[in-house]
C-alpha distance (Angstrom), angle and dihedral (degrees) to the residues before:
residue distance angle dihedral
X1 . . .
X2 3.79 . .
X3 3.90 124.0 .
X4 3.04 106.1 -169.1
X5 3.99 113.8 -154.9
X6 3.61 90.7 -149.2
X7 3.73 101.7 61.4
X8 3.64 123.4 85.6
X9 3.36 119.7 -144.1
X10 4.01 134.4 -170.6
X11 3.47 125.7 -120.6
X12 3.94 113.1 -79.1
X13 3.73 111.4 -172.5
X14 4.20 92.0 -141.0
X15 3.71 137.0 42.9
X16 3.63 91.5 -118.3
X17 3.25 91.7 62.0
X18 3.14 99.6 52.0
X19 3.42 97.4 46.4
X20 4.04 91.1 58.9
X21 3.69 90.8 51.6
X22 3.77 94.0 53.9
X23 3.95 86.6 39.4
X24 3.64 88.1 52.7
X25 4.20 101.2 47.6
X26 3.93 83.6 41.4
X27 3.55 92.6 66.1
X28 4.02 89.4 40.1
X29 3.69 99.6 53.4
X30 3.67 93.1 -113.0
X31 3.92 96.3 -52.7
X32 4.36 127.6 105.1
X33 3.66 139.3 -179.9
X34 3.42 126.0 -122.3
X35 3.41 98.4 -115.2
X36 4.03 87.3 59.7
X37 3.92 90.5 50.3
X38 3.81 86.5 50.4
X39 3.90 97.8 50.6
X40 3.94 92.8 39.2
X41 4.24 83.4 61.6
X42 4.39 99.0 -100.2
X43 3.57 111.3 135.2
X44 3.69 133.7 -143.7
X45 3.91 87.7 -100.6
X46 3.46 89.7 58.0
X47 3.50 99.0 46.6
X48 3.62 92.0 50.2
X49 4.47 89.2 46.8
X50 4.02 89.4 52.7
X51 3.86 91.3 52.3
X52 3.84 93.4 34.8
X53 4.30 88.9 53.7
X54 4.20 86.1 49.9
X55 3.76 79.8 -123.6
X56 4.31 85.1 112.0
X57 4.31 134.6 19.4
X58 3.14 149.6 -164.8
X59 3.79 116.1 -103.5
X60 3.65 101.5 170.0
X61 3.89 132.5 -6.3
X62 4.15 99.8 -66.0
X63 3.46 98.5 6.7
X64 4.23 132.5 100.3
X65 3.91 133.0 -173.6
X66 3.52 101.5 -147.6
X67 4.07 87.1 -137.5
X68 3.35 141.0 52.9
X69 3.61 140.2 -126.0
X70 4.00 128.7 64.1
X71 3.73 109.7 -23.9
X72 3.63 126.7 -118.4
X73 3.99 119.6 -115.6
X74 4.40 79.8 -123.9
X75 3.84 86.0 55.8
X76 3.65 99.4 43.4
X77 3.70 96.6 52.4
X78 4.02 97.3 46.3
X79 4.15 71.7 50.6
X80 3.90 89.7 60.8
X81 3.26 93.6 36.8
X82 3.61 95.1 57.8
X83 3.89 98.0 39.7
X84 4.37 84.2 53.1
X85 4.23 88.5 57.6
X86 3.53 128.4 -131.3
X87 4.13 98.9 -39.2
X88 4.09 96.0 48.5
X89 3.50 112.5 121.3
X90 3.46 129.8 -173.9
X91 4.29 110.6 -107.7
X92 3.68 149.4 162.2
X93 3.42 111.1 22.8
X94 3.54 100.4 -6.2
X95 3.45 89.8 53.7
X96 3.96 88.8 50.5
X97 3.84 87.1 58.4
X98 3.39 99.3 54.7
X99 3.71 82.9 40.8
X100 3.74 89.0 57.3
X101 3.72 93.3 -128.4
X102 3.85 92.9 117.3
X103 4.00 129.0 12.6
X104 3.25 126.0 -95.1
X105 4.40 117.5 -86.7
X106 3.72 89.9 -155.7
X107 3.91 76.7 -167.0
X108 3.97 107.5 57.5
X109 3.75 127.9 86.2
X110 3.15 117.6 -92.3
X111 3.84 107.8 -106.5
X112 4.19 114.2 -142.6
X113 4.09 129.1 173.1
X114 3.81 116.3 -146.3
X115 3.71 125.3 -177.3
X116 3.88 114.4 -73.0
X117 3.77 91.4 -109.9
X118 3.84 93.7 64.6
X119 3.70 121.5 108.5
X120 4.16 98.7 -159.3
X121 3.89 107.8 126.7
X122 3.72 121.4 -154.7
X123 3.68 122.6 -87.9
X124 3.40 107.5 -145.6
X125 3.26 147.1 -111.9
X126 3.91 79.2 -0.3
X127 4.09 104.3 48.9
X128 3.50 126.0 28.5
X129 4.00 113.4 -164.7
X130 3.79 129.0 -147.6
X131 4.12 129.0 169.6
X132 3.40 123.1 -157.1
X133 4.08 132.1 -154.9
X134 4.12 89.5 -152.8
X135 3.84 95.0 44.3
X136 3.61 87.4 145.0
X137 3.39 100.8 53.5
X138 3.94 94.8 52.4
X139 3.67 106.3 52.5
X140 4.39 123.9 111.7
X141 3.76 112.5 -164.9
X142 3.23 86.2 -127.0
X143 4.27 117.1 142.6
X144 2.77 107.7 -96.9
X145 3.24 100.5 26.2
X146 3.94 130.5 -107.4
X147 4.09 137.5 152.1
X148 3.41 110.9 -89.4
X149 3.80 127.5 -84.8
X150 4.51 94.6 -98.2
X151 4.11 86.8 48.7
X152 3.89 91.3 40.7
X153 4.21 90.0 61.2
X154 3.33 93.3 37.0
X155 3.74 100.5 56.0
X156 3.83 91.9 44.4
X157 3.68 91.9 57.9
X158 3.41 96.1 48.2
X159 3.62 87.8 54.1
X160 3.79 90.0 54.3
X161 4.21 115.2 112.7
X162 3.71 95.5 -117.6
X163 3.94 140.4 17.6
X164 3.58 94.4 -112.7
X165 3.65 89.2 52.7
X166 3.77 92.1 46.5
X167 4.08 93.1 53.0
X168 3.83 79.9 46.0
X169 3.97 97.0 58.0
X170 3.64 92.8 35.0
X171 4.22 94.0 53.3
X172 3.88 83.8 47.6
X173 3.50 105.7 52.9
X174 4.03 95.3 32.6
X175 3.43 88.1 48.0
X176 4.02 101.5 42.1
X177 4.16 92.8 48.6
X178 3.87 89.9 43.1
X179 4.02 90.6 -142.3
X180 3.66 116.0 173.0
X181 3.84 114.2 -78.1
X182 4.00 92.4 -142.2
X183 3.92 88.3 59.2
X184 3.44 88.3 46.4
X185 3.37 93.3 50.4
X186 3.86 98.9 45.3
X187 3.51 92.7 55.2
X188 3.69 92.7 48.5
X189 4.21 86.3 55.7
X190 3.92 94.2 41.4
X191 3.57 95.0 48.2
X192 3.82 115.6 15.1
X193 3.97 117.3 -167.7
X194 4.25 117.9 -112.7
X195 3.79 86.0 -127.6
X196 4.12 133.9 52.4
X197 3.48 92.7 0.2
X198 3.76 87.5 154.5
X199 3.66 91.6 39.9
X200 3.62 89.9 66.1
X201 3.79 92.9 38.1
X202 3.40 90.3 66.5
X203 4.30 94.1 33.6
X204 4.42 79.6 57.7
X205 3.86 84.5 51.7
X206 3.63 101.8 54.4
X207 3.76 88.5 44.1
X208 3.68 88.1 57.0
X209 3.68 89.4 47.9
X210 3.49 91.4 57.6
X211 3.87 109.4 -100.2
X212 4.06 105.3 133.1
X213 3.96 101.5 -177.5
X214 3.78 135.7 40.2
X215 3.85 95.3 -110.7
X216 4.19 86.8 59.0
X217 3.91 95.0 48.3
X218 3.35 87.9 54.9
X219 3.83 96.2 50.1
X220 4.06 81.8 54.3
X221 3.75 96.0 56.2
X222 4.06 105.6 23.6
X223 3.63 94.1 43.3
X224 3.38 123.2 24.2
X225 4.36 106.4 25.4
X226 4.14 87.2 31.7
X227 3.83 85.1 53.7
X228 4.14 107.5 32.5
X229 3.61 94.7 -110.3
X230 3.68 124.9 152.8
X231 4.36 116.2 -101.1
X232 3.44 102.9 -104.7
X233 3.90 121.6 -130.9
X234 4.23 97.5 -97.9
X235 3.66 120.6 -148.9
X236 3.50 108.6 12.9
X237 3.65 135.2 177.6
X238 3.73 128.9 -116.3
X239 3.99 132.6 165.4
X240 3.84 115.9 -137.3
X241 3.64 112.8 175.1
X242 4.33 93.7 -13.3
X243 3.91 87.2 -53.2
X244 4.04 117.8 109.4
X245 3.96 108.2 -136.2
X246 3.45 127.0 -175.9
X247 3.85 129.2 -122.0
X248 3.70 120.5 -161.9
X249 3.76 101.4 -134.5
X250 3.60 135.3 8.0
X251 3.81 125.1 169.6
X252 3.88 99.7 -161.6
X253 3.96 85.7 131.1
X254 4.19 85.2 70.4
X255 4.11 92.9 50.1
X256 3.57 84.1 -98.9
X257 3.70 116.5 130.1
X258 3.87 93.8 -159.7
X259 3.96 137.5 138.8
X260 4.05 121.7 -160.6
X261 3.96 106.9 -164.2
X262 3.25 115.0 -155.3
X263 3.72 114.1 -154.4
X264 3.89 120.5 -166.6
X265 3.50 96.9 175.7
X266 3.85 129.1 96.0
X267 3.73 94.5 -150.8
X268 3.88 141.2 12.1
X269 3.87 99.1 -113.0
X270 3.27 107.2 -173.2
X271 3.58 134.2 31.3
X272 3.89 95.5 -127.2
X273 4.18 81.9 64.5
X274 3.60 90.8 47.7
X275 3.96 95.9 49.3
X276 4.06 89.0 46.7
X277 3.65 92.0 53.5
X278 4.02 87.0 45.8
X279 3.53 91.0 57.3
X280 3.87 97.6 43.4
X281 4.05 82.8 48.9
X282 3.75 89.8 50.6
X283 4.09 97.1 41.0
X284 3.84 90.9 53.7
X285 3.53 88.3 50.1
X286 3.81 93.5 55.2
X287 3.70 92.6 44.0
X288 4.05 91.3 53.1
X289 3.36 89.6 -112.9
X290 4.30 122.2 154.3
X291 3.44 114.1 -138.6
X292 4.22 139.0 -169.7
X293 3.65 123.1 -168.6
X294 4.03 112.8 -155.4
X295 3.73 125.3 171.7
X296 4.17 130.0 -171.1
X297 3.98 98.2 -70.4
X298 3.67 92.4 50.7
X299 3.57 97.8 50.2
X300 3.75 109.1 41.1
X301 4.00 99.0 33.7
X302 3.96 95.2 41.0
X303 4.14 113.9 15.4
X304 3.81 84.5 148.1
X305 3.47 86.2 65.3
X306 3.26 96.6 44.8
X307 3.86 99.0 46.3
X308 3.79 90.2 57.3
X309 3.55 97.6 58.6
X310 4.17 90.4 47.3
X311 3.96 78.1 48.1
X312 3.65 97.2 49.8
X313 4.14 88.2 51.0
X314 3.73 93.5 44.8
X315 3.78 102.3 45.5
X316 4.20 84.6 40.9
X317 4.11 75.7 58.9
X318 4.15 100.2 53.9
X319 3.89 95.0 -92.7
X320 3.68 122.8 127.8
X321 3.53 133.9 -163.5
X322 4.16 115.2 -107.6
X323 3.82 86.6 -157.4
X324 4.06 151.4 21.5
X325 3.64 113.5 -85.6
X326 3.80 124.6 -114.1
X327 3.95 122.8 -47.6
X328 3.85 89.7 -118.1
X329 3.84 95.4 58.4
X330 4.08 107.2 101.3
């Protein structure tokens, strides 16, 4: 068992006791709730001695690290943890760290949901407090303990600024972690979000269509329903040198034999990328195939643009437009 030099410890009169306590603040990353110190036999004198001798402090209201100096991101959230009581969990984007759906910000509060009948307030800039009506539905049994990954998205796009950026985030993350779109979907129904609920209706809907990542989704609605185009085929499968690859779009199903790449990357970073993407080039070339390459800048700050050219390869195919194109186009 670890004995930690750093943590200061009262005066148990047996080993046993001892033992717990060091068992206990182990397992807490150095930090313990009052309640704890009361039922392991230290008194409010105590407490107050410890802190008073700079040998213990107060993190949050009825909870001590048992050392001092800066406090470690592992320390501050069994902190949160322990000022939220026995149902906090650990959710939005704290949750998404330990997650790993988004690094960690060693300097953000640590966000926790409690059920709706708790009275904890947040302690910030160190605890951020949210209550939920469905706290029962959104809870992994994880350790520690978090809301699961569907409720984890969800509740960070509704916290988003704006819808669009709420479709955004929840495209991202749904599409980066590759969870299951029915569980996605079934928490969506069981516990829909106050705000964007149509936002993420329609984010669900692209999914389903096939668009995994934000810059695709918006290909879908800026470019080809803003401008009358046809839905391109998403995902599909083609063999370059006895390895299946995947294209983003292909409209084959129009008599078009065209491929729209969409790149979400600012740079090529390895060479192994750059080869595959040579080959794809040089396969589609072989199999007569037109291609267009268009990356983030492209498609949200000019899909006009963009549509033309996809219209200019499609109409140079047979296809023709069943409507006028969008009222921003010149």
């Amino acid at each position: 068992m670890s004995r930690n030099p750093l943590w200061s410890q009262p005066n148990f009169p047996t080993r046993e006791e001892q033992e717990r306590w060091l068992k206990l603040v182990d397992s807490q990353h150095g930090v313990v709730g009052f309640e704890q110190l009361s039922d392991s036999g230290v008194s409010w004198s105590a407490v107050r001695s410890q802190v008073a001798g700079n040998r213990w402090r107060r993190v949050l209201p009825g909870v001590y690290s048992v050392f001092t100096g800066p406090l470690p991101r592992s320390s501050l959230i069994s902190a949160a943890l322990l000022y939220g009581g026995p149902w906090a969990v650990l959710s939005h984007s704290t949750a998404a760290e330990e997650w790993g759906m988004l690094p960690l910000a060693a300097d953000s509060p640590v966000h926790i949901t409690v059920p709706y009948s708790n009275s904890a307030i947040s302690q910030l800039p160190l605890v951020q407090m949210h209550r939920s009506r469905a706290y029962r539905h959104i809870v992994a049994p994880t350790e520690p303990p978090r809301t699961n990954r569907e409720d984890t998205i969800i509740d960070l796009a509704a916290a988003e600024p704006s819808a669009e950026r709420a479709r955004n985030t929840f495209i991202q993350l749904v599409g980066s972690t590759r969870i299951e779109l029915r569980r996605v979907y079934s928490q969506l129904e069981l516990r829909p979000p106050f705000r964007y609920r149509k936002a993420l209706e329609q984010a669900l809907g692209l999914l389903r269509g096939g668009a995994l990542s934000v810059l695709e989704a918006e290909y879908v609605l800026k470019v080809e329903q803003e401008h009358g185009l046809p839905a391109g085929t998403r995902q599909v499968p083609f063999s370059v040198d006895g390895v299946v690859l995947w294209e983003d779009v292909a409209y084959d199903h129009v008599g078009a034999r065209l491929t729209v790449r969409l790149d979400g990357r600012q740079f090529h970073a390895t060479s192994r990328i750059a080869f595959r993407d040579r080959r794809r080039d040089n396969a589609a070339e072989l199999a007569g195939r037109s291609r267009l390459v268009y990356g983030w800048n492209e498609v949200h700050t000019d899909p006009c643009g963009v549509a033309a050219e996809v219209l200019q390869v499609l109409q140079r195919s047979g296809w023709e437009p069943r409507r006028k194109r969008c009222r921003n186009c010149s």
